[in-house]
N, C-alpha and C positions, 0 to 999 in steps of 0.2 A: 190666428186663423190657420187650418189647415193650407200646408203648401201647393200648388197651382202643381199639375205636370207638367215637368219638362223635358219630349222628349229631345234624344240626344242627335237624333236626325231629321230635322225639320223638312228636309226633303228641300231645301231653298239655297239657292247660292249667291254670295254676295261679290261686289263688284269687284272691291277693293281688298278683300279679305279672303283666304282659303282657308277651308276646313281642317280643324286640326288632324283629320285621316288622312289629308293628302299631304299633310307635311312631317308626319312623323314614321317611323317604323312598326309596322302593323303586327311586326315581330318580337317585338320589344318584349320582357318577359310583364313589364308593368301591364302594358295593354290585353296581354292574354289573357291576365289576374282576372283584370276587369269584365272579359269576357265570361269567366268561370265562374263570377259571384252572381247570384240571385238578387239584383237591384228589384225586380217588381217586389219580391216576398219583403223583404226590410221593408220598402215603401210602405207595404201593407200593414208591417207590426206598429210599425211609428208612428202612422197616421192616429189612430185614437189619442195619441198623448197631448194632440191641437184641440184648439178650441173651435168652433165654428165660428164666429162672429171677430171681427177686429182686421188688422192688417196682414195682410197673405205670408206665411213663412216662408223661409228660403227652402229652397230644393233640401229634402230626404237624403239623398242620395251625396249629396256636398257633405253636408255637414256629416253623415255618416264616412263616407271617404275621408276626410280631413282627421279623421279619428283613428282609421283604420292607418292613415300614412304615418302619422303622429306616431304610431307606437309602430309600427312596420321600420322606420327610422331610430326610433327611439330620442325622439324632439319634443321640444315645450310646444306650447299654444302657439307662444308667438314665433317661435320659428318655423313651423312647419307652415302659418301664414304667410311666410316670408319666402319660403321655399316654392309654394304651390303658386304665386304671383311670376316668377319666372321661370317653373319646369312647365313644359309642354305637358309632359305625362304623365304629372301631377293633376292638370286641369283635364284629361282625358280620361284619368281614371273616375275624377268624380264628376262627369256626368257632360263637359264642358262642349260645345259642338265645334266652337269659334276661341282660337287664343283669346283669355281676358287679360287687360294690360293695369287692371283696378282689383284691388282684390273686394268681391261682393260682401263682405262683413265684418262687424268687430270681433276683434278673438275674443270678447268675453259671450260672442256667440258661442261657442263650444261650450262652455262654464254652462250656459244659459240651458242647454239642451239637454247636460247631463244631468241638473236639477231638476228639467221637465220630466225625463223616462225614469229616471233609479236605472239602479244597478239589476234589479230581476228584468227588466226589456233587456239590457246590454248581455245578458245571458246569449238571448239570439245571435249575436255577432262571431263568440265564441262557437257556436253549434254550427254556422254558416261558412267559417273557415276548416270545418269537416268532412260540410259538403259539399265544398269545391275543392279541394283535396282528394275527393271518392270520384268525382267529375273528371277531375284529369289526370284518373288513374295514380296516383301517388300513396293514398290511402285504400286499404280494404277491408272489409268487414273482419278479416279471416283475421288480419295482423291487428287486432282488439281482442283478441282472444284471452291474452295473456299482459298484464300491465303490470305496472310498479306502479306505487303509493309512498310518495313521503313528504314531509312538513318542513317546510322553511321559516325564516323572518321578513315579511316586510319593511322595511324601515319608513321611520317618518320624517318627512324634511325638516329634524329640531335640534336644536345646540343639545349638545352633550348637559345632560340635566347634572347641576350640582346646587347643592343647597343656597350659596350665594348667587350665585347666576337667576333662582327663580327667584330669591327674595327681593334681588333688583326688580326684576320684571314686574313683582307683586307693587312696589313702591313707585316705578313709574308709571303702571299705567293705573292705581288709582289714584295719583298727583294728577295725571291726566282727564281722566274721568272726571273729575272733582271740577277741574278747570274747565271742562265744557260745558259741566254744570251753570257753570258760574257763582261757583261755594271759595271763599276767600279763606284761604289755609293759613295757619299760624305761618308754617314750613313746610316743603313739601320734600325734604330729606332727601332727595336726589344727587345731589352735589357730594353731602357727605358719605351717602350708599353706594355710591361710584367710586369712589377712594377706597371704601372698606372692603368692595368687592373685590378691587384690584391688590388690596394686600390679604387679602384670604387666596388668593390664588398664590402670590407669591409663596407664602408661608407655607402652603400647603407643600406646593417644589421644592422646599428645605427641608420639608419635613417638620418643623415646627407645631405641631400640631396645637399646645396650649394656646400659642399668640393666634393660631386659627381661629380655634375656638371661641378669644375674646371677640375677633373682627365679628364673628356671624352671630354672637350674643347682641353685640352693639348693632347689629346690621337688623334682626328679629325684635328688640325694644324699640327702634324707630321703627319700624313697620305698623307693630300695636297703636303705638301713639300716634301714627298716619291714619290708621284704621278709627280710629275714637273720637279723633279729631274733625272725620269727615262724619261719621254718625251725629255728631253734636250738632254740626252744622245743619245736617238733611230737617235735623228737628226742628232748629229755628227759622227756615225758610221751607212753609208748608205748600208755597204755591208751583213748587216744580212740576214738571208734566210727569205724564202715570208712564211714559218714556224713558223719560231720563231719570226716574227712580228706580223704573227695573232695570238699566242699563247698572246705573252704581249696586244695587243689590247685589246683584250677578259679579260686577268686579270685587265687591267686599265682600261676597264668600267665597269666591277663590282667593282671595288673597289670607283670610284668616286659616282657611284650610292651609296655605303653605306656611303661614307663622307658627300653628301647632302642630306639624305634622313631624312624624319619626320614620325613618328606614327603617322598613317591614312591616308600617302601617298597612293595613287591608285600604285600597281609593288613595293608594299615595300620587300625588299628581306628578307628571315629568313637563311637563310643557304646561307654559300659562294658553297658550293655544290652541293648542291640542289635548283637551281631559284625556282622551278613549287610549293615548299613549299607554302601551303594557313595557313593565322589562322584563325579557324572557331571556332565562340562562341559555346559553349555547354548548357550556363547556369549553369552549375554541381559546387558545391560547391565547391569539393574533385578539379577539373579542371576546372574552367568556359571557359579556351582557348586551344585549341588543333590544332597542328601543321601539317598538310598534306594536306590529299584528302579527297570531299565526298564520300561514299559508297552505294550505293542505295542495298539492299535486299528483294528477296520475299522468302516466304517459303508456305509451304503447311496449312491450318490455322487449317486442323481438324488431327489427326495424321493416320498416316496408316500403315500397319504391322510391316513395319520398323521403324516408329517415322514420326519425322518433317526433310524434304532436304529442301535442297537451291537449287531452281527454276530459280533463277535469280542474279547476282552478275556483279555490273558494279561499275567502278571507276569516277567520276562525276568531273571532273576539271571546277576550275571558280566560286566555291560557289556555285552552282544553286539554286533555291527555289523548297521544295521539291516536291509541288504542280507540277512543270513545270516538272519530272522527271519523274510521272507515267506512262503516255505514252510509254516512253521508256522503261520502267520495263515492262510492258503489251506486249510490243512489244518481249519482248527475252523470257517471259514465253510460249506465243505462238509457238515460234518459235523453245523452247526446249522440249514443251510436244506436241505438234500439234495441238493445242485446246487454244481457249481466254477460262482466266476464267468466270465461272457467276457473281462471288461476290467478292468483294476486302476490305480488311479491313485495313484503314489507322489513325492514329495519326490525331488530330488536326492542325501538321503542314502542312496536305495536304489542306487544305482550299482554292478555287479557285482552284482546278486543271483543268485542260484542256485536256478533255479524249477525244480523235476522233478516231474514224477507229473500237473502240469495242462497236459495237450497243445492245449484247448482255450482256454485264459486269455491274454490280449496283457497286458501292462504296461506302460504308458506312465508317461515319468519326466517330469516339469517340466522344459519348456526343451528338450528334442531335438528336433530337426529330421526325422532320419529317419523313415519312412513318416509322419508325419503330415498327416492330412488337416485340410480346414476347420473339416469336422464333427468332428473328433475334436478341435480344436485350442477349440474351441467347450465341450464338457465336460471338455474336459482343465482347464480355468480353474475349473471347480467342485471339483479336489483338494480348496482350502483351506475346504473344510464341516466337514471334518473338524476344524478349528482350533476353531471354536464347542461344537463337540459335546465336546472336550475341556475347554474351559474350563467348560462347565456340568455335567460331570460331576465336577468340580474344587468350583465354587463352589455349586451347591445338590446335591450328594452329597458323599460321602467319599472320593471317589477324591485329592483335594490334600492329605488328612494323613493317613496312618495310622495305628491306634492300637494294631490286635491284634498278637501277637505273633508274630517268628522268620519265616521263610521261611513259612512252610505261611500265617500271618498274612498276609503280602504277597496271595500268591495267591487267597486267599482273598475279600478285602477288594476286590479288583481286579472279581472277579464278581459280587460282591453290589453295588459301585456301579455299574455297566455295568447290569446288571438292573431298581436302582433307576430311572436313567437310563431302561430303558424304559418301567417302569411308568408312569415321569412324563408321559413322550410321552402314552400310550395312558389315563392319563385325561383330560388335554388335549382327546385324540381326543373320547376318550367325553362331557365335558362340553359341546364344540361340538356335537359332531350329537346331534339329537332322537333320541330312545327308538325312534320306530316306524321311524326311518330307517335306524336300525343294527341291527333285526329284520330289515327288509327288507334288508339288504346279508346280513347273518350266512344269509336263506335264499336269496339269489342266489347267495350260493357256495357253500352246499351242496348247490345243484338243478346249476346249469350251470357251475359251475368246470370247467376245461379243462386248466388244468397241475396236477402233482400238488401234493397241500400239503406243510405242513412236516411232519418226523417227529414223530411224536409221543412 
């Protein structure tokens, strides 16, 4: 059922209890956040994704706030639960009127809410951290003019994929599957597939490669005869439910996929967990292979009151070539500030891109010589901002590991740290310049602003 309003001033005072405004700093950079974000317009996007009929959902604005802190912090579910039960200005920013001393949900509420919207609602949150950044002066139309584009990795939260590693996995979890079945296995090879694993690794550090070889030959025939074993069995007990037939299906063909699968098969699987896992070369010394998703990123390329935002944050399944992806990056910057940009500055790997629909956009690559001028040769050396902006969206967000799940998880997780990422900027913003200073900007641009703002 759609969430009841709640607002955050009931206008009532209670006996024994003060209002969380009268007891905290109303300067705090957290509490100004709060003031700057458009809580009605989110309420309003969210609302369609309830149902009308059933038990009242919890406050919009919570469960959206607990999301925004989560990656603003760069914390799990359950800590930032844990956070927001004793910070004051955790429970003020999302929505709170009265200290709560319980926290109103289970974290697998969050899980719960990101499976309701997708990842195309959670777009709005990204375009929202824009518009409060253009609010209090930090962001301007003007400094979107000119951006940088480039492609990172995701990573996924999975053990380092090696051939023996998943062929365990494949042998216990359908020993396991089998067993909840309740299908009586000759053997379920796990005992000895855990011995083999551990001396395929060893061998492997020796460098031994033949005795390798034998362990994961031995380790792929018990796998088969696990797999045959449990076929045989599904046939002579026809009365399992149409459940727990597609649950074993599903684990017997992932499992026969990693028993005949080769390096440089096309659909080589890395994780029994995670299919959609890609490896994408990096070249990097430190990594030359990295395990996930592509990342496409724009940012702003000259900086403005507030620094460098993220313009653009999409999660790229399928390896794409980067050239093939700015299009699409052009496409959501437009669509997040209202405006194509004039200038674009890409990396080398954009070479052959295929830009249609921005008549008015130049792209300049790294290192060409044509039309370039001094001036342009002058910001063209500012591409690599872009580099920082991904590293710290890496290292105090979530964007360097993964944790939700499946594709719609990638995409997901991409915009919520891109967001966090801004919100970080903009209380930086907010905690440098004084209170009266960013009244006085927020009513300068609402008297004599001259270009239009951002959508809202």
């Amino acid at each position: 059922m759609k969430p009841r309003p709640k607002p955050q001033d009931s206008g009532m005072e209670e006996l024994f209890r003060s209002k969380l405004k009268n007891i905290i700093n109303l300067r705090h950079e957290l509490v100004r956040l709060a003031e700057l974000i458009d809580w009605a317009r989110l309420e309003a996007h969210f609302a369609p994704y309830y149902k009308e009929a059933g038990r009242p959902g919890l406050p919009i604005r919570l469960v959206v706030g607990l999301h925004l802190l989560k990656h603003i912090e760069g914390l799990s579910d359950e800590a930032v639960c844990e956070r927001w039960e004793r910070d004051p200005y955790m429970q003020y920013f999302c929505g709170e009127e009265y200290f709560q001393h319980a926290f109103p949900l289970e974290r697998s509420g969050m899980t719960h809410f990101r499976n309701r919207v997708g990842d195309r609602a959670l777009e709005t949150l990204l375009q929202e951290t824009l518009a409060a950044a253009y609010r209090a002066g930090a962001l301007s139309v003007r400094a979107t003019e000119a951006v940088a584009v480039d492609t990172t990795v995701q990573e996924k939260a999975i053990a380092h994929p090696t051939e023996h590693g998943l062929m365990l996995a494949a042998i216990e979890q359908v020993g396991a599957q089998a067993k909840k079945a309740g299908l009586p296995l000759r053997q379920s090879y796990v005992r000895v597939a855990r011995h083999a694993a551990m001396r395929t690794g060893r061998y492997l550090h020796a460098q031994q490669k033949k005795r390798a070889r034998r362990q994961l030959k031995f380790m792929r025939v018990r796998l088969r005869r696990l797999i045959r074993d449990v076929r045989r069995k599904m046939e002579r007990i026809p009365a399992l439910s149409e459940r727990t037939v597609k649950r074993l299906a599903s684990a017997m063909d992932r499992a026969w996929h990693i028993a005949h699968q080769k390096r440089g098969d096309k659909g080589y699987l890395y994780s029994w967990h995670a299919t959609e896992v890609e490896c994408i070369s990096k070249g990097k010394a430190r990594a030359p292979y990295e395990f996930g998703c592509k990342v496409s990123i724009a940012a702003n390329l000259h900086p403005a009151k507030g620094g460098h935002f993220i313009l653009h944050a999409r999660a790229l399944h399928g390896n794409p070539y980067d050239g093939h992806t700015l299009k699409a990056a052009l496409d959501d910057v437009r669509d997040m500030v209202g405006r194509s940009p004039l200038r674009v500055a890409v990396d080398q790997g954009y070479k052959g891109h295929r830009l249609i629909g921005h008549p008015h956009t130049a792209v300049y690559i790294t290192g060409q010589k044509r039309g370039v001028t001094d001036k342009i040769k002058r910001w063209l050396k500012r591409r690599a901002v872009v580099e920082p902006i991904i590293g710290h969206a890496k290292n105090d967000g979530l964007l360097g590991r993964n944790w939700l799940k499946g594709r719609t998880g990638d995409r997901s997780n991409t915009l919520l740290a891109a967001a966090g990422f801004n919100l970080r900027q903009l209380l930086r913003f907010l905690k440098r310049v004084p209170y009266f200073l960013r009244a006085f900007f927020c009513l300068l641009l609402a008297t004599f602003h001259r270009l239009s703002p951002l959508p809202a």
